[in-house]
C-alpha positions in Angstrom: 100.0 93.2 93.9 97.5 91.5 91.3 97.7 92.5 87.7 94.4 94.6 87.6 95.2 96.7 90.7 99.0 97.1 89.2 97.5 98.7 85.7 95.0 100.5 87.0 97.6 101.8 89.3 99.7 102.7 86.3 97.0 104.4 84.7 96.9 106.5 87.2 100.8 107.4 88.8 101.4 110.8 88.8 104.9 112.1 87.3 105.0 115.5 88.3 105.9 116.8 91.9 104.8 120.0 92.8 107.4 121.8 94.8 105.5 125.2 96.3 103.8 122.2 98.0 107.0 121.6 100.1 107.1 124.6 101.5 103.7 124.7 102.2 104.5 121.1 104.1 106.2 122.8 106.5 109.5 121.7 105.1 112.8 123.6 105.7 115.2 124.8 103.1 117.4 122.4 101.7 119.8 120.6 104.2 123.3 120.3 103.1 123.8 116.6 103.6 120.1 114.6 102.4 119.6 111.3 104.6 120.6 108.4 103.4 117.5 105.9 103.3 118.1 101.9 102.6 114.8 100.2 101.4 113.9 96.3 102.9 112.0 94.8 100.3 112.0 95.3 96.5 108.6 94.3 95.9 106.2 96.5 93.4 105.6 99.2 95.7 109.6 99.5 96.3 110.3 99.2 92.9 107.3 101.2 91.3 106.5 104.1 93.9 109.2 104.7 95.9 112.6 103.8 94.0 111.4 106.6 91.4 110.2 109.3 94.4 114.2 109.9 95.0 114.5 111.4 91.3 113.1 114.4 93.0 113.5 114.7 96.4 115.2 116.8 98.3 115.6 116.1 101.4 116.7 112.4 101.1 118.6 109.8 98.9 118.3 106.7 98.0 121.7 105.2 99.8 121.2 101.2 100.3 119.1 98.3 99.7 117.8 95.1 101.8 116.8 92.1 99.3 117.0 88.4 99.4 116.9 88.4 95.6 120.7 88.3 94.4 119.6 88.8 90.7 117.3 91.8 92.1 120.2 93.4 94.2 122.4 93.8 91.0 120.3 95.3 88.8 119.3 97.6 91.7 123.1 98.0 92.3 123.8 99.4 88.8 120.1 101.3 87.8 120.9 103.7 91.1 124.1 103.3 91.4 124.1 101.8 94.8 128.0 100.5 96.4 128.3 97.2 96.9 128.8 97.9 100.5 125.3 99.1 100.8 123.6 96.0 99.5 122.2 93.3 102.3 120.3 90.6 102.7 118.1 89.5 105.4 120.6 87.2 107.1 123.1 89.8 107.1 121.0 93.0 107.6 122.4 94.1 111.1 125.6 94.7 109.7 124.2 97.6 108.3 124.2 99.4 112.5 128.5 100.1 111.1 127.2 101.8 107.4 127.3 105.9 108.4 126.0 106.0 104.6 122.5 104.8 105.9 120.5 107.3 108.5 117.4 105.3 107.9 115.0 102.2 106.4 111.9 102.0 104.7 110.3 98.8 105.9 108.5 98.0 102.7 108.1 94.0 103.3 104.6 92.2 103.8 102.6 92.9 106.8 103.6 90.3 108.9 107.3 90.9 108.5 107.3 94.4 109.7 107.8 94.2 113.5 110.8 91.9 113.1 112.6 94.5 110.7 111.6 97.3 112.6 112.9 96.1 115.7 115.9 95.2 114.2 116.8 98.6 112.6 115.9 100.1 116.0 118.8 98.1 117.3 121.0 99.1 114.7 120.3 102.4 115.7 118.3 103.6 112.4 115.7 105.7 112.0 112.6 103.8 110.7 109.8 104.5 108.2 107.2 101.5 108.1 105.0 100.6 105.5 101.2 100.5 106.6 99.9 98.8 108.0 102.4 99.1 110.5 101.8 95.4 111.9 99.4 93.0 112.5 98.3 93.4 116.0 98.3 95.8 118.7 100.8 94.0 120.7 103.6 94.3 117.7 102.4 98.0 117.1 103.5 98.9 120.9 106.7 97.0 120.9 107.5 98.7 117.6 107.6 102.1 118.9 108.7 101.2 122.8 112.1 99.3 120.6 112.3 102.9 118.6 112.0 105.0 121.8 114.1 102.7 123.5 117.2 103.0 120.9 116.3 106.7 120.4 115.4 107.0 116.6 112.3 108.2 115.1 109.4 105.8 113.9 107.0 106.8 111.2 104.4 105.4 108.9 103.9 105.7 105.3 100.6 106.9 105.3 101.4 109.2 102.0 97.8 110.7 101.9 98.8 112.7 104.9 101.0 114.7 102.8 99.3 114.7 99.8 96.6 118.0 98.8 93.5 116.8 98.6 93.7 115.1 101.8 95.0 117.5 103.1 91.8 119.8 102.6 90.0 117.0 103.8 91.7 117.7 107.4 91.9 121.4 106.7 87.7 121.6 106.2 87.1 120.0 109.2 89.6 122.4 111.2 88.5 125.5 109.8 84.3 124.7 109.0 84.2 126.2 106.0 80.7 124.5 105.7 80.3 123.8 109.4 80.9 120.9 111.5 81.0 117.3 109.9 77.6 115.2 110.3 78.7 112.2 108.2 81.1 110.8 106.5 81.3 107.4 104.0 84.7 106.0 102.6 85.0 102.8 101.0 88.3 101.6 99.4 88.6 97.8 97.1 89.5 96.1 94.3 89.3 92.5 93.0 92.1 90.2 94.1 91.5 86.3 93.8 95.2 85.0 93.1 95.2 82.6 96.4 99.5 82.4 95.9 99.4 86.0 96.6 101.3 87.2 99.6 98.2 89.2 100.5 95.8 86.0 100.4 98.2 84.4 103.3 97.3 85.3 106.9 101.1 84.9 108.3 102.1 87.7 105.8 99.1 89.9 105.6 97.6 89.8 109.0 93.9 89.8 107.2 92.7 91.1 103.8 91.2 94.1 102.2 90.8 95.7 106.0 94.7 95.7 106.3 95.6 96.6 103.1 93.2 99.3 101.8 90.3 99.1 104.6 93.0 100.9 106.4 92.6 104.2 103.9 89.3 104.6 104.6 89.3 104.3 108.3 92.2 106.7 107.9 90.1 109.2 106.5 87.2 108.5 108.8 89.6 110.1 111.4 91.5 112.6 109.6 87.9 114.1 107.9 86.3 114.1 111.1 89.2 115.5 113.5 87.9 113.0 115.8 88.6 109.3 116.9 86.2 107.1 117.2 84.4 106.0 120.3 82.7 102.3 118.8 82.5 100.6 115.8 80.2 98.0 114.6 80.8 95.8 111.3 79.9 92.7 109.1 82.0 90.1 107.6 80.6 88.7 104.2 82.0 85.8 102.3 80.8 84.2 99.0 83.5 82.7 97.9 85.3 80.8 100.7 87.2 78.5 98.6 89.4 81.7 97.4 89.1 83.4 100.6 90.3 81.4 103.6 89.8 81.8 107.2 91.8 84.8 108.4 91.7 86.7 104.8 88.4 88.6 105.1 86.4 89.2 101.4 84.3 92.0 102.0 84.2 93.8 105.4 81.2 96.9 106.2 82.0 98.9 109.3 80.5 101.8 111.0 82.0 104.0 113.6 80.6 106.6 116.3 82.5 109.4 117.1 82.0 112.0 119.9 80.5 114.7 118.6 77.6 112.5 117.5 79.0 112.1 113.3 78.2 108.4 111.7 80.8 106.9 109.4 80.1 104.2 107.1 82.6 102.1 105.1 83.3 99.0 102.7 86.4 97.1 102.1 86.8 94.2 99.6 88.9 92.0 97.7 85.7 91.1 95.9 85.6 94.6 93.1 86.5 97.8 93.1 85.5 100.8 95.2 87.0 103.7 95.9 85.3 107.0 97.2 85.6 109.6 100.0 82.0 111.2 100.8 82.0 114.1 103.9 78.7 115.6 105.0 78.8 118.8 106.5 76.1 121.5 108.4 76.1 123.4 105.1 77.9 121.4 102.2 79.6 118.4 101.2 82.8 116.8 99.8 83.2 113.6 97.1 86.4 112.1 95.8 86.8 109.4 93.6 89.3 108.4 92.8 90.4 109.4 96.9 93.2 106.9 98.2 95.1 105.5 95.3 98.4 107.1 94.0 96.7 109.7 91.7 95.9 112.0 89.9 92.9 112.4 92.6 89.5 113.7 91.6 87.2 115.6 93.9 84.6 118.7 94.2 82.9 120.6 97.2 79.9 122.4 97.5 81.9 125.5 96.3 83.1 123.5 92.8 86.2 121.3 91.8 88.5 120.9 94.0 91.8 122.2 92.3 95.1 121.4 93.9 98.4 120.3 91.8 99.2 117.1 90.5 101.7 115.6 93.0 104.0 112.1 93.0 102.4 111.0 96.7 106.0 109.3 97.8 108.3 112.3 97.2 106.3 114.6 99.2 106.1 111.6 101.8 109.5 110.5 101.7 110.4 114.5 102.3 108.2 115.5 104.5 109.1 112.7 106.8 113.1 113.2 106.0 112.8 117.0 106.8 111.1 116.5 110.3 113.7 113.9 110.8 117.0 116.3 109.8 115.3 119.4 111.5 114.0 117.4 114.8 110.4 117.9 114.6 107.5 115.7 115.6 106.9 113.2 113.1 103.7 114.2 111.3 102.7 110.0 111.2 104.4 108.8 114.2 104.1 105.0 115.0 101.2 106.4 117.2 99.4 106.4 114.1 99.6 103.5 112.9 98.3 101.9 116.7 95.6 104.1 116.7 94.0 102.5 113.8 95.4 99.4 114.5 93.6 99.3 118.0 90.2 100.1 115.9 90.7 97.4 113.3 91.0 94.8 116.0 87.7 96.1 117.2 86.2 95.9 113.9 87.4 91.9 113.8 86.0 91.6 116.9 82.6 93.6 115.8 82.0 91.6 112.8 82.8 87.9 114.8 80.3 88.7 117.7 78.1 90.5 116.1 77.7 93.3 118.5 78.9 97.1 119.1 82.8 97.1 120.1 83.8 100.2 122.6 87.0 101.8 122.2 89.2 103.6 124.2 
């Protein structure tokens, strides 16, 4: 992650958790053994977001770690008092299939390593969470969860918006018309990254730019404000500075999308400056949020005032909400279904914004 995103990010990390919201989440009463969750990857996301998130949970425990990064494993080892016999590498990882400590990963590697690691804690029997994007084509996506389904352990995204409260009226609006049905909805999510070494700026690893790695929010949203999924989508690609941005690492996509009941998204993503804002028009009122995606504290109002909800740390109500469905045998509320659905629509905005013409889906 590139220095501005990572302090404005800072600025903005919520510390508090709010715990009525659990129950609220549909979470059960404390279990009497947590499940033990091994990260894969100690990036900044690992290290800044989710590492902290287990201070509070409740429903799971930080129980092993997956690093190539000997220097990173120790000081891991002794800052969460991890056992030595919980530590792996990548060469060594499927050892961990004999570790009762671990019930599950949290893939939190670049893009383009996700399908490998998924697969291979499917094999070693584990339940998975997955970082999103959850891969980097359509093909990978369906393996993903056919390997999961295959070895019988759950699959879920990290898509922490969908357990977070403002989002969560977002869904709930559209579900109950409190100011009718939805006519239109904009969301746009960016912010200036131009540091070429960067894992994100190298197609193998990211699988694309800004579309991947925040586009993804707003198309998210598109779906989850609407109730709907799309039917086509059309888009354009624009690149001023190709000598930062090479082929395969988009620097500005625009999209638009159609969905059944006739509503009109619109939507920017870009590496180029920052954006960030949720807009949903209704029959009799409206929605804005900015700041709408990032880790918080969110900001929004409807046509009834400020939207009021409590300040939440995204990954613990995430990590539980996803551990308690897990313990108690539920549906997962972002099931690798998810993550294909909007993977199958960003191909089609690739292939929108290369031909120039309105992409069909389904």
């Amino acid at each position: 992650m590139n220095n501005t995103r990572r302090n404005f990010l800072k600025t903005f990390v919520a510390t508090s958790v709010a715990l009525p919201l659990i129950a609220k989440a549909n979470i059960l009463a404390k279990p009497e053994k947590k499940l033990g969750i091994a990260l894969i990857g100690l990036g900044s996301y690992a290290t800044n977001n989710l590492a902290p998130a287990f201070a509070n949970t409740q429903f799971c425990r930080l129980a092993g770690i997956v690093t190539g990064t000997p220097t990173k494993a120790e000081i891991w080892k002794k800052k969460y008092n991890i056992p030595e016999k919980n530590i792996y590498n990548y060469q060594n990882f499927d050892e961990i299939a004999k570790n009762p400590d671990i019930d599950a990963v949290y893939v939190v590697l670049p893009n383009g390593l996700h399908h490998e690691f998924v697969l291979r804690a499917a094999k070693a029997g584990k339940h998975v969470f997955c970082e999103k994007p959850m891969a980097i084509s359509v093909k990978q996506c369906e393996e993903m969860i056919a390997a999961c389904k295959a070895a019988k352990v759950t699959l879920s995204i990290g898509y922490r918006l969908h357990y977070e409260p403002f989002n969560n009226e977002v869904v709930r609006l559209a579900k109950d018309k409190d100011f009718g049905k939805v006519t239109f909805v904009e969301a746009s999510f960016g912010f200036p990254l131009r540091d070429k070494k960067a894992w994100r700026m190298i197609p193998k690893l990211s699988g694309g730019g800004p579309m991947l790695d925040v586009g993804i929010y707003a198309l998210n949203a598109a779906r989850y404000a609407t109730g709907e999924e799309p039917i086509s989508v059309t888009a354009q690609a624009i690149k001023t500075q190709p000598d930062i941005y090479v082929d395969g690492i988009e620097e500005t996509m625009f999209w638009q999308m159609k969905f059944p009941s006739g509503v009109i998204s619109n939507h920017t993503t870009t590496y180029n400056s920052y954006v960030q804002r949720l807009y949903v028009g209704y029959e009799n009122g409206n929605l804005e949020m900015s700041p709408a995606f990032d880790y918080g504290p969110l900001m929004g109002k409807t046509s009834k005032g400020e939207m009021k909800f409590p300040i939440v740390h995204h990954q613990t109500l995430m990590l539980d909400g996803i551990s308690s469905d897990i313990l108690n045998n539920r549906p997962m509320r972002t099931p690798g279904e998810e993550g294909l659905k909007d993977m199958k629509i960003i191909t089609a905005i690739f292939e929108a914004a290369k031909t120039g013409k309105e992409v069909k889906l389904g």
